[in-house]
C-alpha angles and dihedrals in degrees: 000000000000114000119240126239134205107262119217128199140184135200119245104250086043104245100107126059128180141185131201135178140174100211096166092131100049088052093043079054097054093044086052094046092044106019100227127196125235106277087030082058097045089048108047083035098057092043091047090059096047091051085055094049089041093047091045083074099053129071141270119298087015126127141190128210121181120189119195120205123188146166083235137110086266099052095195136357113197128190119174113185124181120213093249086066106257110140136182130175132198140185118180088217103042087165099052112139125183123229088250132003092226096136089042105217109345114146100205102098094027086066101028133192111329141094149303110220112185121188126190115221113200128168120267098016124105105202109051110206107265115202117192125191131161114252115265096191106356081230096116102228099056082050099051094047078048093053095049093047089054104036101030101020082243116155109204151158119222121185111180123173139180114186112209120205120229082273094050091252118149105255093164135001123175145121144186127225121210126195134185109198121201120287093044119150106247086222089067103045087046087056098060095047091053088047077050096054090037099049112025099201118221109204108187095052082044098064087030081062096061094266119166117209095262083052085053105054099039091078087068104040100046105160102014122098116248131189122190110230113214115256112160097186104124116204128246133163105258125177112184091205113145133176092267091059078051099054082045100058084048092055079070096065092067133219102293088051092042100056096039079070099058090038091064088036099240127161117217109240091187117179127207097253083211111050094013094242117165130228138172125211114201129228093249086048090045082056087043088058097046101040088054087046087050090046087052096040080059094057 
């Protein structure tokens, strides 16, 4: 099976770029790995599909990563997606369920009030650019075009959606990203809106009918000449996590817990809460661990 990749496109006078991906498998990945319920899936697959739109724009080597934090059920719902096509996706409450599903899968009360915090990852710098603004829906694409009009002047129109069978299992997942970028004609970007309004595009059946990218963003950009630009990186679910990162994770237990471990001689079988990998942390590392936190607890 061949992979997907994210689509871009560009408008022929330039002013308008856009981005589109089926990203159905690498959803369907996340909600295997951390068996995600229902508005948990909706959420860190929505916001998946929007850092791969968002990191398709960048350059080689780049990456995106949006966190965001609300007063909500699900506290907090992070993707981080590089340009070369690697995603991953994490809620810290995969199996919240709400009381009723009455406004089906709306997202706006799930997440809560809060904020979107992007940060932009590039090579050979140590401080990536971190962006914050307060959420304006909750509903992940309507923060992220709110994000881009704050933080980059970037007017946009993101349409991102995840369709759920009757079990809650991912069927579709995809979304498109349009940008307008300065010196656009306001007849144009009228004009998509109003495709918007007329059209309504619904993403998600879209894909479930059989759509390609190109199908899903023509929808959008009716009467305006389009060209696809050519971008090869196909997309795959990537954690980087490693055993360090583990051992890490472990430091934060602290010295009585620790050594409560090794005194009931129990090994840590600790999991990547984001890919689901699992590794295992030895007695004598667990000692390791605890002897350099009491070193440091001297100093």
């Amino acid at each position: 099976m061949s992979k997907e990749r994210v689509h871009r496109f560009v408008s022929k006078d330039l002013t308008v770029r856009i981005a589109a991906v089926n990203a159905t498998e690498v959803v369907k990945h996340m909600q295997g790995l951390q068996n995600t319920y229902p508005l948990a899936t909706v959420a860190v697959g929505r916001s998946m599909v929007g850092a791969l739109l968002m990191a398709a724009q960048l350059k080689d080597g780049q990456m995106v990563g949006l966190l965001f934090r609300g007063n909500g059920a699900l506290q907090s719902v992070y993707a981080e997606a590089s340009f070369n096509g690697q995603v991953r996706g994490y809620t810290p409450n995969p199996q919240y369920q709400p009381p009723n599903y009455d406004n089906g899968l709306s997202l706006k009360e799930a997440i809560g009030n809060g904020t979107l915090s992007v940060a932009r990852h590039q090579p050979f710098q140590k401080q990536p650019f971190h962006g914050t603004v307060e959420l304006v829906s909750g509903e992940i694409g309507q923060d992220i075009a709110h994000y881009l009009h704050q933080s980059h002047q970037i007017r946009s129109l993101v349409s991102l959606g995840v369709y759920l069978d009757t079990y809650g299992k991912v069927q579709a997942a995809g979304g498109v990203l349009i940008e307008v970028m300065p010196g656009v004609s306001e007849a144009v970007v009228e004009m998509i809106q109003q495709n918007y309004e007329d059209w309504k595009p619904n993403i998600s059946q879209m894909l479930l009918d059989g759509a390609q990218p190109v199908d899903l963003v023509k929808p959008f950009m009716a009467g305006i000449d389009f060209t696809e630009v050519e971008h090869n990186q196909e997309i795959e679910y990537f954690c980087p996590c490693t055993k360090e990162r583990v051992v890490r994770a472990l430091e934060t237990l602290g010295e009585e817990e620790l050594q409560d471990m090794i005194n009931k001689n129990e090994t840590a079988d600790v999991t990547c809460q984001i890919c689901g990998r699992p590794y295992t942390v030895t007695i004598p590392e667990i000692q390791d661990i605890k002897d350099r936190l009491h070193k440091e607890s001297l100093h």
